[in-house]
MOPAC internal coordinates of N, CA, C and O (Angstrom, degrees):
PM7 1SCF
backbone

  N    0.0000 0     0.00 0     0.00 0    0    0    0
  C    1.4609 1     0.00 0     0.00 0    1    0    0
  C    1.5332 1   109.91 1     0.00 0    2    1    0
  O    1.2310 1   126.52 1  -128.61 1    3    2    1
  N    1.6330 1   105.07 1    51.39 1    3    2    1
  C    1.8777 1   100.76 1   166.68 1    5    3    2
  C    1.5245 1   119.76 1   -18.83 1    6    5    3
  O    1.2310 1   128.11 1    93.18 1    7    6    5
  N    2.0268 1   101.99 1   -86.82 1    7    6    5
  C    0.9400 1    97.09 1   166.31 1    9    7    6
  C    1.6955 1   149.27 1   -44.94 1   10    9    7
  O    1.2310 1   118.85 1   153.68 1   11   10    9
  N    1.2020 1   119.80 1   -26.32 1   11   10    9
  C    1.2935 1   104.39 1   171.94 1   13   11   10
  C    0.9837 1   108.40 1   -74.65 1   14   13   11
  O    1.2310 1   111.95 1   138.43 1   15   14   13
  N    1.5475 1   132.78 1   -41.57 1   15   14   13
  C    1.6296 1   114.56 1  -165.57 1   17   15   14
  C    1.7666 1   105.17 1   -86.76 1   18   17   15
  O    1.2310 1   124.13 1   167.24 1   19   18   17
  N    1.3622 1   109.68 1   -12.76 1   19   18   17
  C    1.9097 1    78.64 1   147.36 1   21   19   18
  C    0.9505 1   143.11 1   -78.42 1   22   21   19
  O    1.2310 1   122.12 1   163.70 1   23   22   21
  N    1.7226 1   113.54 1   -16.30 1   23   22   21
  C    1.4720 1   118.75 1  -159.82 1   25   23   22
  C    1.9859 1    87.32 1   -91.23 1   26   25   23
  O    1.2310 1   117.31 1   167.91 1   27   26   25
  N    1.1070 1   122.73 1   -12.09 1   27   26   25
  C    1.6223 1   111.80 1   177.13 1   29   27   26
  C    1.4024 1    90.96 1   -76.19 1   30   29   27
  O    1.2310 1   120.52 1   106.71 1   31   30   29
  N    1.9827 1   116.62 1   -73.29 1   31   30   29
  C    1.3597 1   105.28 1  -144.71 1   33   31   30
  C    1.2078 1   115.76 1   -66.73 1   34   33   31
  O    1.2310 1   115.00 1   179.98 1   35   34   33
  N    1.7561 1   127.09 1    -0.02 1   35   34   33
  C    1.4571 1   137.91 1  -163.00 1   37   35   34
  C    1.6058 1    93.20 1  -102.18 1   38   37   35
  O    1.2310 1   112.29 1   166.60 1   39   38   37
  N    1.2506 1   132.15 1   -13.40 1   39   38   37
  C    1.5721 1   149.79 1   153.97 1   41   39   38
  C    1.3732 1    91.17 1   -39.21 1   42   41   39
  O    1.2310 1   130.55 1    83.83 1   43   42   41
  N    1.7181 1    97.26 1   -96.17 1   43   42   41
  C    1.6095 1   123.01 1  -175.70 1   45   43   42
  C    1.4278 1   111.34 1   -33.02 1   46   45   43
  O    1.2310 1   115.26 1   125.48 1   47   46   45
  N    1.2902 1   126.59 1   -54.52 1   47   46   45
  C    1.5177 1   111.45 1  -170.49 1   49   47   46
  C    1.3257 1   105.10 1   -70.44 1   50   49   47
  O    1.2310 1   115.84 1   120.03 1   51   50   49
  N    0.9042 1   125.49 1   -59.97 1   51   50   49
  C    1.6765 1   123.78 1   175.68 1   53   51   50
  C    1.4095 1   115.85 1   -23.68 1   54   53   51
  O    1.2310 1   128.90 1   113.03 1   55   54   53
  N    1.1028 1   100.45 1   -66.97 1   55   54   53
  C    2.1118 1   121.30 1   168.25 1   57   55   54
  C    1.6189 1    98.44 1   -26.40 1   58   57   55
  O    1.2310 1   132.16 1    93.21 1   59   58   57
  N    1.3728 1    94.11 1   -86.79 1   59   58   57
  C    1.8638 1   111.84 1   175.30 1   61   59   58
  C    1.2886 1   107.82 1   -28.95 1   62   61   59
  O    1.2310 1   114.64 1    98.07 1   63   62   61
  N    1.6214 1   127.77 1   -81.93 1   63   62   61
  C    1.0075 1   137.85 1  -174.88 1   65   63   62
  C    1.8610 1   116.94 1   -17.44 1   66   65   63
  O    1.2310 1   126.69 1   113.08 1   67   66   65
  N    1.6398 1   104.73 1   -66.92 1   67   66   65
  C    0.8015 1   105.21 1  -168.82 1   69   67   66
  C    1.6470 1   127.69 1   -75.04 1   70   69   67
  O    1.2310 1   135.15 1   160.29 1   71   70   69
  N    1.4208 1    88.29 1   -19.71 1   71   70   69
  C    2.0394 1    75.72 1   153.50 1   73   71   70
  C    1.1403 1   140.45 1   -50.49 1   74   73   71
  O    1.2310 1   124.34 1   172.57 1   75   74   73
  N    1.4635 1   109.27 1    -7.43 1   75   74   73
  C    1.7079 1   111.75 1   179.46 1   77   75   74
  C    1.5231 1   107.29 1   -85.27 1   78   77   75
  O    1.2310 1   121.89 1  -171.57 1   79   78   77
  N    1.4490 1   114.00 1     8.43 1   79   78   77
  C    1.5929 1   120.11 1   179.89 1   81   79   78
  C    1.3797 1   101.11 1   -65.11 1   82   81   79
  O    1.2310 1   110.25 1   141.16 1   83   82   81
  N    1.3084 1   135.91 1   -38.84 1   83   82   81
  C    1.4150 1   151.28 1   164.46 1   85   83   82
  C    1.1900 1   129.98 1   -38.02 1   86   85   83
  O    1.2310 1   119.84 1   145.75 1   87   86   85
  N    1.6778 1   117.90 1   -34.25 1   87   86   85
  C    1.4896 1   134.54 1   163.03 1   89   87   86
  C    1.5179 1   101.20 1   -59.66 1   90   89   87
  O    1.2310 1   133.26 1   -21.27 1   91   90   89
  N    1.3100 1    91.99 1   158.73 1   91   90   89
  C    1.8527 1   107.50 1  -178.13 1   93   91   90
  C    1.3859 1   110.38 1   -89.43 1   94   93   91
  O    1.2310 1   116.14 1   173.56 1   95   94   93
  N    1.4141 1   124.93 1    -6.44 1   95   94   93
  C    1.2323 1   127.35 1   173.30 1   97   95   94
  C    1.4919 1   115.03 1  -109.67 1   98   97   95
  O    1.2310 1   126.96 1  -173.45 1   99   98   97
  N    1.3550 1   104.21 1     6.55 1   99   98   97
  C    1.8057 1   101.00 1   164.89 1  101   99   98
  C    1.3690 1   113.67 1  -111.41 1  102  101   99
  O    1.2310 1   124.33 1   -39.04 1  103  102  101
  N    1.5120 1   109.30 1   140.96 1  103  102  101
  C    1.0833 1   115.46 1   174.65 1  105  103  102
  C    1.3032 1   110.03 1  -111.88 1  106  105  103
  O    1.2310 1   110.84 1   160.21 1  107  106  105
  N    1.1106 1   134.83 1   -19.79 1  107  106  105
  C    1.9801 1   131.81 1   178.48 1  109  107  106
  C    1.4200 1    82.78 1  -168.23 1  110  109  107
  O    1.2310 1   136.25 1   -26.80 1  111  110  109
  N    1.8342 1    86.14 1   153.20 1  111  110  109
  C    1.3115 1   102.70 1   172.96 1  113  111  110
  C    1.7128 1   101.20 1  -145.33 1  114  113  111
  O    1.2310 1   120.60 1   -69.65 1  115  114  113
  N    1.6663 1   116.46 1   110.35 1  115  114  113
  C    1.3120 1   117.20 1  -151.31 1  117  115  114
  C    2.1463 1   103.42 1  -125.27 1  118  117  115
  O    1.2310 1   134.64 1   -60.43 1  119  118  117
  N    0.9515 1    89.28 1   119.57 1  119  118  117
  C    1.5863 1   107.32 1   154.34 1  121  119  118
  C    0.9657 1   138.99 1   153.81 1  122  121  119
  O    1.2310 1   113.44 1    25.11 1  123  122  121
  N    1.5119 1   130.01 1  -154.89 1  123  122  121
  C    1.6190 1   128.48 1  -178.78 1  125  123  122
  C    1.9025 1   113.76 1  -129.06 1  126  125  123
  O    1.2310 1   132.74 1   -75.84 1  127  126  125
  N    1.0618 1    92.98 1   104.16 1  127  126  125
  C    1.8845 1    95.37 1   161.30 1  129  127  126
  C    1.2503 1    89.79 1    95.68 1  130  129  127
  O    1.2310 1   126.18 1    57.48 1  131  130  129
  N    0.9905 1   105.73 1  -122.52 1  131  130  129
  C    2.3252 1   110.35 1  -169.18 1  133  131  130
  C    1.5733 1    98.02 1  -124.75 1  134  133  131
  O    1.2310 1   123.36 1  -136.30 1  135  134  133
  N    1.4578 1   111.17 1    43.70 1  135  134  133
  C    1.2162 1   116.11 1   142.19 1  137  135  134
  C    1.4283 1   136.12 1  -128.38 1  138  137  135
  O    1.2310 1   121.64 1   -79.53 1  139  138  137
  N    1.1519 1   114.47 1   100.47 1  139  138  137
  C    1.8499 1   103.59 1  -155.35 1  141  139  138
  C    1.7698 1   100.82 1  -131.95 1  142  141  139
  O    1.2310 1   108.81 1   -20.24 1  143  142  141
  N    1.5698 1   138.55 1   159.76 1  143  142  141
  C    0.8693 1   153.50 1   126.52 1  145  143  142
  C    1.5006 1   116.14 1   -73.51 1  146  145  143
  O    1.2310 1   120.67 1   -38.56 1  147  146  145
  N    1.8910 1   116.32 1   141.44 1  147  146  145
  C    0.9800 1   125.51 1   109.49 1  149  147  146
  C    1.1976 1   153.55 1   -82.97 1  150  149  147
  O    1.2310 1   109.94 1   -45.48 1  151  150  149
  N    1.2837 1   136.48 1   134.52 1  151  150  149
  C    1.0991 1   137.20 1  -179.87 1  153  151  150
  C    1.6543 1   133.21 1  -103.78 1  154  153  151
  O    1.2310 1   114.59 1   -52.27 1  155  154  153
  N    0.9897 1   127.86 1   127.73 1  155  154  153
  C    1.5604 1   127.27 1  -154.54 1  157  155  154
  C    1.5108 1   105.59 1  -113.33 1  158  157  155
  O    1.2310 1   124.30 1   -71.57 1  159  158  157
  N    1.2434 1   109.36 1   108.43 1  159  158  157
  C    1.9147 1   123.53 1   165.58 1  161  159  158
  C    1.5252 1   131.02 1   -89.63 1  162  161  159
  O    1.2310 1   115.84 1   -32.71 1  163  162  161
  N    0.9748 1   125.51 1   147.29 1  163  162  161
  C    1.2816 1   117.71 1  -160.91 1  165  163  162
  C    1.7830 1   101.53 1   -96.16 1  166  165  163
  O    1.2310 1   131.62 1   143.87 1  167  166  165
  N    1.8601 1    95.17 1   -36.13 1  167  166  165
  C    1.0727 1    93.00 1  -177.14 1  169  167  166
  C    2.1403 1    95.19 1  -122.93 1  170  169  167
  O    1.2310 1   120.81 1   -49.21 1  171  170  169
  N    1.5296 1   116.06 1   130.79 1  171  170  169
  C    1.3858 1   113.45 1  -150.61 1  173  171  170
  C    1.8041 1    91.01 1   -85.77 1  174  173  171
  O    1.2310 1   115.48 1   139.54 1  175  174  173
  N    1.4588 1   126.17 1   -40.46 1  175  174  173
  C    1.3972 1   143.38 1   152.56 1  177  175  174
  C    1.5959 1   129.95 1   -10.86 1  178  177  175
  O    1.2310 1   138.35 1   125.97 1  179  178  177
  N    1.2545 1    82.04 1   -54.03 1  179  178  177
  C    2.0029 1   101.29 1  -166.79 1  181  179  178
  C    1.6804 1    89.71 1  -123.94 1  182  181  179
  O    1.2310 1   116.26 1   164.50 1  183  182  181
  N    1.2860 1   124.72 1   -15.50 1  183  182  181
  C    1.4607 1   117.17 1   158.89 1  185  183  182
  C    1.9992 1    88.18 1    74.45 1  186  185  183
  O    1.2310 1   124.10 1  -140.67 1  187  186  185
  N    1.1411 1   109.73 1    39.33 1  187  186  185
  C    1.2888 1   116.90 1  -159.25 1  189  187  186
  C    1.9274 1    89.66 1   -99.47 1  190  189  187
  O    1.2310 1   123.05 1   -35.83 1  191  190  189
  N    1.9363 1   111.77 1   144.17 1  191  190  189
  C    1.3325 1    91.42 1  -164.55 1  193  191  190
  C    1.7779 1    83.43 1  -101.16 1  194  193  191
  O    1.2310 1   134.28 1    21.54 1  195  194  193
  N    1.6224 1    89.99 1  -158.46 1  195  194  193
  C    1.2673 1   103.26 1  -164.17 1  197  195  194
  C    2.0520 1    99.45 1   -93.37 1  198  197  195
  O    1.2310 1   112.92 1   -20.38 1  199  198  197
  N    1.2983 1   130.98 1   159.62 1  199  198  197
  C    1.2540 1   119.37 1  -175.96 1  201  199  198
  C    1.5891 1    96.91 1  -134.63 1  202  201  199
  O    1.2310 1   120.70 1   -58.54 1  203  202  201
  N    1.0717 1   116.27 1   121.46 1  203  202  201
  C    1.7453 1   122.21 1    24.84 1  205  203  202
  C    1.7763 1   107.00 1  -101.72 1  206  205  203
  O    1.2310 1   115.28 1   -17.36 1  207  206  205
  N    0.8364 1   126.57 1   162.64 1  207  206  205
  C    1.7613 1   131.30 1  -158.64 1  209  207  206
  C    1.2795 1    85.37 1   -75.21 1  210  209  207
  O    1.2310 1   108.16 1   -41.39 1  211  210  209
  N    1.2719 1   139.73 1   138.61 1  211  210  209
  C    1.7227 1   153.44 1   133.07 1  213  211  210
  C    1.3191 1    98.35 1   140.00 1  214  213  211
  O    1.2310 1   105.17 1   148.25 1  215  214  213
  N    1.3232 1   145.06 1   -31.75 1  215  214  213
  C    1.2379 1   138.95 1  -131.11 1  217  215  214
  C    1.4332 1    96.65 1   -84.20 1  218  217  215
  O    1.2310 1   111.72 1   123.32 1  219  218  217
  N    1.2306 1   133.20 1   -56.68 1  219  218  217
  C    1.8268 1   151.67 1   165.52 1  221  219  218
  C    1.5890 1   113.97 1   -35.05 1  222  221  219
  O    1.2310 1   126.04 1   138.99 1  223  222  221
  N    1.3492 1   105.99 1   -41.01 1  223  222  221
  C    0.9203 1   122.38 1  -162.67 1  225  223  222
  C    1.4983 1   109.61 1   -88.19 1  226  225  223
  O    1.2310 1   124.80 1   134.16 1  227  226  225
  N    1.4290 1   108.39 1   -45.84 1  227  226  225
  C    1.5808 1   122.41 1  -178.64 1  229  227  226
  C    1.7852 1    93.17 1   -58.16 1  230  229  227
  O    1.2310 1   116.76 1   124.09 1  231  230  229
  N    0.9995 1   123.77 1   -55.91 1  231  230  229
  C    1.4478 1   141.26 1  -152.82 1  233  231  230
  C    1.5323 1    99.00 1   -65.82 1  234  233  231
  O    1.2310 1   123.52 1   127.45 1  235  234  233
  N    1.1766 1   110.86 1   -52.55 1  235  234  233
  C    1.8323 1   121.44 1  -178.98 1  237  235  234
  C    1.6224 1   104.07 1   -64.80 1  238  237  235
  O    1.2310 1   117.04 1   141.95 1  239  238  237
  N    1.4895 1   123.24 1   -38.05 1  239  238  237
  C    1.6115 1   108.69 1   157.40 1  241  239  238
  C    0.8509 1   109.26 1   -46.53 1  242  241  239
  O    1.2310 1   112.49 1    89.63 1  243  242  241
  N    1.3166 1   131.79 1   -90.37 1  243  242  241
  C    1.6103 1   160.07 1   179.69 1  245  243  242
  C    1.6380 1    95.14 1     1.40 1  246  245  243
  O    1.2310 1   122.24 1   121.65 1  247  246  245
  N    1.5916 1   113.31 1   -58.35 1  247  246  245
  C    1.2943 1   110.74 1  -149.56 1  249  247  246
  C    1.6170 1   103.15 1   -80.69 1  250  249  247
  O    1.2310 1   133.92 1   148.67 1  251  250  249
  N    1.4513 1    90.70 1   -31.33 1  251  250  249
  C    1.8390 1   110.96 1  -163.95 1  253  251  250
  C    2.0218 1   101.36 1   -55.99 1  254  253  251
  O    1.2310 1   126.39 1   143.32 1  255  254  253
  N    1.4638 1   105.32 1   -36.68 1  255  254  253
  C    1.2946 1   128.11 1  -160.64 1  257  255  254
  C    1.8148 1    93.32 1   -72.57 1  258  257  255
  O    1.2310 1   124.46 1   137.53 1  259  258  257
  N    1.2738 1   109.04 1   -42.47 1  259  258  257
  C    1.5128 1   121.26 1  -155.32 1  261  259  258
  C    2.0758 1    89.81 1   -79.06 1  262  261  259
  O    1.2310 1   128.52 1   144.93 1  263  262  261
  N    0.6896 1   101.20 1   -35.07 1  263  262  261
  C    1.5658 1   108.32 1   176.36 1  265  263  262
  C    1.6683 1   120.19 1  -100.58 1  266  265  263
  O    1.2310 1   124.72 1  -165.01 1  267  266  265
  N    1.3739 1   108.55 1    14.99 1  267  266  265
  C    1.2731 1    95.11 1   154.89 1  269  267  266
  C    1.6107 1   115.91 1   120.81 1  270  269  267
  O    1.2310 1   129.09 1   149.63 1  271  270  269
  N    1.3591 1   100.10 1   -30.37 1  271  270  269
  C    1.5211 1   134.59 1  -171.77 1  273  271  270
  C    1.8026 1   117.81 1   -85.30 1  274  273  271
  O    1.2310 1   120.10 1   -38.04 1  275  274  273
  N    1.3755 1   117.42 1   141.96 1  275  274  273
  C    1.7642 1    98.25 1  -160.60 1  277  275  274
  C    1.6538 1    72.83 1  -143.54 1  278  277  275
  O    1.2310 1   129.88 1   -57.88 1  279  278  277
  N    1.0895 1    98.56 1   122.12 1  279  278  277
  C    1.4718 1   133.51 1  -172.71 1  281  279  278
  C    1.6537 1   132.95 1  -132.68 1  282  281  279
  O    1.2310 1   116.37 1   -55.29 1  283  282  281
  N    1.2284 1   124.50 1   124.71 1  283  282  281
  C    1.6911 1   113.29 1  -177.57 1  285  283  282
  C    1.4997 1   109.22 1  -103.56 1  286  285  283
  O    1.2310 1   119.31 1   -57.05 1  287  286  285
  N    1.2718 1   118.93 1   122.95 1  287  286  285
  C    1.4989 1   131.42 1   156.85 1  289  287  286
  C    1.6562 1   104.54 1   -69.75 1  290  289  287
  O    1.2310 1   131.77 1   -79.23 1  291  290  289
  N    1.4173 1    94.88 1   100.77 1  291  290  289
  C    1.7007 1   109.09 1   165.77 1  293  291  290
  C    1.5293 1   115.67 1   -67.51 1  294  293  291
  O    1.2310 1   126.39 1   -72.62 1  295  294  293
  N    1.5182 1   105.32 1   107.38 1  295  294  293
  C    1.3796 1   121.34 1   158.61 1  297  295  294
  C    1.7307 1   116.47 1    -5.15 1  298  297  295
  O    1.2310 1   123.37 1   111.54 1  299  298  297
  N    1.5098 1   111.14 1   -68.46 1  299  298  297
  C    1.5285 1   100.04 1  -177.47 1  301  299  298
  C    2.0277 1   120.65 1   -94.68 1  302  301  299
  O    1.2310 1   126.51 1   -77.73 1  303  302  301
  N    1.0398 1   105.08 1   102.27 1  303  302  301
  C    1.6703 1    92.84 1  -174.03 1  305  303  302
  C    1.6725 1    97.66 1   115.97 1  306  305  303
  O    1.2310 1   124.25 1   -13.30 1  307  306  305
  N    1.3131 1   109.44 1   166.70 1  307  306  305
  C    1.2488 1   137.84 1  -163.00 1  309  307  306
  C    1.6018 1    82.64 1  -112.85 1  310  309  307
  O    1.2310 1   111.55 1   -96.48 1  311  310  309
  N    1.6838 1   133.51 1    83.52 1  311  310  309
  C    1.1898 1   126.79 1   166.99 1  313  311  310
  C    2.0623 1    80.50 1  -150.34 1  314  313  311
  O    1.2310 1   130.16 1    -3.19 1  315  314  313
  N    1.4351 1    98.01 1   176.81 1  315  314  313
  C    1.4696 1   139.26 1  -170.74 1  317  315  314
  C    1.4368 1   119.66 1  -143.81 1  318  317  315
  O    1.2310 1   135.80 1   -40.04 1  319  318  317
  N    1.5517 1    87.02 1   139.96 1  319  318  317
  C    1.5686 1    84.40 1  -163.87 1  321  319  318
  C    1.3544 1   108.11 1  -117.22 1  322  321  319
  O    1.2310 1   116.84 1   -44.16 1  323  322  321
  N    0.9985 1   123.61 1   135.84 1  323  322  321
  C    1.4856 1   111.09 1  -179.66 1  325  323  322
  C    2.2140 1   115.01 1  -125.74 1  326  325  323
  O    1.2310 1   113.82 1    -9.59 1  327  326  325
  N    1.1389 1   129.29 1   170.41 1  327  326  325
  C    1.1851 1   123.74 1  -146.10 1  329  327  326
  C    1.2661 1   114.32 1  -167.71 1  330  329  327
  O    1.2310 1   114.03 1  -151.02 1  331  330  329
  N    1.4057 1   128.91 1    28.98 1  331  330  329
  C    1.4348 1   138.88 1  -159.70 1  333  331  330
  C    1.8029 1   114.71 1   -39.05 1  334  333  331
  O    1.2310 1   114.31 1   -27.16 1  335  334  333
  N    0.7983 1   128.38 1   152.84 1  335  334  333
  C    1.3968 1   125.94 1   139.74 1  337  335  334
  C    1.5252 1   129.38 1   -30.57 1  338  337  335
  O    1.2310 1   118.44 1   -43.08 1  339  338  337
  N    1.2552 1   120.58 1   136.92 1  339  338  337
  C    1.2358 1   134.77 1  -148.22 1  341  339  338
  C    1.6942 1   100.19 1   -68.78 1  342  341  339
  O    1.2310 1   135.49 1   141.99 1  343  342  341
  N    1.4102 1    87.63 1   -38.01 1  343  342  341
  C    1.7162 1   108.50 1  -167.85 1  345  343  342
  C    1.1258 1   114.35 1   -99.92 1  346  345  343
  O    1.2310 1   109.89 1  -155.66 1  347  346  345
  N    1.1612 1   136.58 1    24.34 1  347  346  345
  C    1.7753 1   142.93 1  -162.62 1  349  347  346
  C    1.0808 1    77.35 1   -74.82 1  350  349  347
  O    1.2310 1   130.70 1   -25.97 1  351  350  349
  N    1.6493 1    96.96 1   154.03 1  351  350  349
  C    1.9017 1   127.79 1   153.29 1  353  351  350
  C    1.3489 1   106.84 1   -75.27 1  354  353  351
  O    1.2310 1   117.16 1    11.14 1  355  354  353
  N    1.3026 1   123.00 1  -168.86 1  355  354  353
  C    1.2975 1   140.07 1   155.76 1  357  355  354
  C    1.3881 1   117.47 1   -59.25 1  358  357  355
  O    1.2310 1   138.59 1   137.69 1  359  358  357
  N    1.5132 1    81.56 1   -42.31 1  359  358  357
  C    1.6325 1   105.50 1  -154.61 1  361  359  358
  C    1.4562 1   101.57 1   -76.27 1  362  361  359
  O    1.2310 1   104.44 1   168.59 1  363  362  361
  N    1.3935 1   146.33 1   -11.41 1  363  362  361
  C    1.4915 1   160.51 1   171.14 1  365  363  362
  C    1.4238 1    89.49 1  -113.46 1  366  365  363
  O    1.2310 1    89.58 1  -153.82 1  367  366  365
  N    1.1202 1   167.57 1    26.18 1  367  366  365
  C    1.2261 1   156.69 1   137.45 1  369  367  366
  C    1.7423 1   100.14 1   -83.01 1  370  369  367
  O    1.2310 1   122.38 1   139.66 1  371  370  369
  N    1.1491 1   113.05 1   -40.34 1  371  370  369
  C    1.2304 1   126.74 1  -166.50 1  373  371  370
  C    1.4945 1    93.55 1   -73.19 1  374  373  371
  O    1.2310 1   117.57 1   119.40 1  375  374  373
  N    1.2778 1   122.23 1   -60.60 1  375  374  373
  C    1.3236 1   134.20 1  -172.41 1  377  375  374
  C    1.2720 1   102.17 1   -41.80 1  378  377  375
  O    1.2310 1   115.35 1   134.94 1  379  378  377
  N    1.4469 1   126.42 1   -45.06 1  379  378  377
  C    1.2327 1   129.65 1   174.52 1  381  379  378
  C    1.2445 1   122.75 1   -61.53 1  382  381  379
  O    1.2310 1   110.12 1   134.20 1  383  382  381
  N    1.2345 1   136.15 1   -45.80 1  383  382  381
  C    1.2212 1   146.37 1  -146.54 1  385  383  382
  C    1.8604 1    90.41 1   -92.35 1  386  385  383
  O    1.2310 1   120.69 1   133.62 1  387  386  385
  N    1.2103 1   116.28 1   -46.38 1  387  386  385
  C    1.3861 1   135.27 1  -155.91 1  389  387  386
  C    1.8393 1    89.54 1   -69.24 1  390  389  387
  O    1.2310 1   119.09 1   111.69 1  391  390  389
  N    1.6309 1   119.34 1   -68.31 1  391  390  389
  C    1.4587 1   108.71 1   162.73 1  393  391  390
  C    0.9287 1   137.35 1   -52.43 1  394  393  391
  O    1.2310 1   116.66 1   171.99 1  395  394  393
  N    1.3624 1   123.95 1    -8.01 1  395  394  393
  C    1.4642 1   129.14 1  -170.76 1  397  395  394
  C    1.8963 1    83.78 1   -87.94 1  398  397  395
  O    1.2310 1   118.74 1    92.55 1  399  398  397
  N    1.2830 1   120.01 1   -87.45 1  399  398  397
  C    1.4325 1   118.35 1   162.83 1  401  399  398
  C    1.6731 1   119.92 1     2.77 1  402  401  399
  O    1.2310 1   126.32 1    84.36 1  403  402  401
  N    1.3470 1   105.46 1   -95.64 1  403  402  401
  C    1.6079 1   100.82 1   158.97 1  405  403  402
  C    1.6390 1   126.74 1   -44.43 1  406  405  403
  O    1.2310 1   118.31 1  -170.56 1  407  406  405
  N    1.4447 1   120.83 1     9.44 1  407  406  405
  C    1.4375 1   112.47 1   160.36 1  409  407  406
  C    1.5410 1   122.43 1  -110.74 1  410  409  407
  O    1.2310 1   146.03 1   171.21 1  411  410  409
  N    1.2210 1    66.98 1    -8.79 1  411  410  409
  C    2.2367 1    91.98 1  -177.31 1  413  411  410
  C    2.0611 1   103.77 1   -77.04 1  414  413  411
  O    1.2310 1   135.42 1   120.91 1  415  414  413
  N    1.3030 1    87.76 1   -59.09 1  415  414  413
  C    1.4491 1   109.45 1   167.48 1  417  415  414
  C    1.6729 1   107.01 1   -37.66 1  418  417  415
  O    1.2310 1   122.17 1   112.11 1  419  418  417
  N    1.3639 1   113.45 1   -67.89 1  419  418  417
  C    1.7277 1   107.42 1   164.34 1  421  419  418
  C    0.9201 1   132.99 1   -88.55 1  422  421  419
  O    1.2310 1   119.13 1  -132.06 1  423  422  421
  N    1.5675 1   119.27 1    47.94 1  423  422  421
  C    1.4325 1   124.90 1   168.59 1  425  423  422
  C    1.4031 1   100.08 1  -134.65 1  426  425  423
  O    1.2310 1   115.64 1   178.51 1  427  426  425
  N    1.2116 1   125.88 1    -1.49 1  427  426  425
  C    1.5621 1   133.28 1   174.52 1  429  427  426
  C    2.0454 1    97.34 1   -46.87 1  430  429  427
  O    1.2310 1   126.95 1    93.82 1  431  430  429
  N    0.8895 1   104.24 1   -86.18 1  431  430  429
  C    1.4885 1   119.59 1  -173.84 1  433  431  430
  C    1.7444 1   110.46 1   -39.75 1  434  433  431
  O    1.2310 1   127.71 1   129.49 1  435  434  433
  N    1.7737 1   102.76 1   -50.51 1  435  434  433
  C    1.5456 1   104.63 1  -170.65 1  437  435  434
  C    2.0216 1   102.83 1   -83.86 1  438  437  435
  O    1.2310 1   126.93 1   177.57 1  439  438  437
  N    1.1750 1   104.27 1    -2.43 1  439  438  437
  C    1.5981 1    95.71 1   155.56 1  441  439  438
  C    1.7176 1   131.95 1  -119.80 1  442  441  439
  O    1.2310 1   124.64 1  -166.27 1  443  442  441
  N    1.2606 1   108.70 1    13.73 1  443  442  441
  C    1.6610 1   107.35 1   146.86 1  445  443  442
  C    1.1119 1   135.70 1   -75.62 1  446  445  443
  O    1.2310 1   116.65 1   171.52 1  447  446  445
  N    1.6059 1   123.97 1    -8.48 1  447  446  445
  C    1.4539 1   118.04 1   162.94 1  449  447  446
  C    1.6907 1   102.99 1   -89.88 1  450  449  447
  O    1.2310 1   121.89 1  -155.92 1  451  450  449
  N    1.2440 1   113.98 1    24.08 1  451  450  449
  C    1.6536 1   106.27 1   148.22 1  453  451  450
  C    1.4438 1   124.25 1  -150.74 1  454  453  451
  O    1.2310 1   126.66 1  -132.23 1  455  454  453
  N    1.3090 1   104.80 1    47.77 1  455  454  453
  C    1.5510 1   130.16 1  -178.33 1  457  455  454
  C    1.8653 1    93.46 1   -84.84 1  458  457  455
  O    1.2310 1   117.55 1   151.98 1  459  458  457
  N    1.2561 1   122.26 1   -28.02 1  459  458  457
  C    1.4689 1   111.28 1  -178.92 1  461  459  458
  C    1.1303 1   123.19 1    95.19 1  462  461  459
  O    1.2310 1   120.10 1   180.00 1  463  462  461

């Protein structure tokens, strides 16, 4: 049953995912199944990005990678891409979501010198 157990755990990550709308460095968090972007704002209000565009973003891979987490900095915009395994648990969905969190958490500081 491929499909069913993606269309649950691609449920769940989505679910998960989007609680990070709540962090001060997310501004949307967009997709379908176990393919989703985050996206990172400088300002969460005016949905305003960070300047110059990549720099936040490059850095939040960087960090995501250093902790465990394997993440794509999308070319246009200060967003992340993420792409789980077909077959993830919850329990590694979580893992994901949980480092992604703790990378957000240390990028607070290294992205106000490009809030603008």
């Amino acid at each position: 049953d491929v499909a069913g157990t993606v269309s649950r755990s691609g449920a769940y990550f989505q679910r998960r995912l989007r609680e990070l709308v709540e962090h001060p460095l997310v501004g949307e968090v967009r997709g379908i199944g176990l393919i989703a972007a985050v996206e990172l704002v400088a300002d969460k209000e005016k949905k305003r990005l960070f300047s110059p565009i990549g720099k936040v973003n490059a850095f939040v891979a960087r960090r995501a990678y250093e902790n465990g987490l394997i993440t794509r900095a999308m070319p246009a915009g200060d967003s992340l891409g993420f792409c789980p395994p077909l077959f993830s648990t919850n329990e590694q969905l979580d893992e994901i979501v949980d480092k992604m969190k703790l990378t957000l958490d240390e990028a607070i500081e290294f992205s106000a010198q490009y809030r603008g």
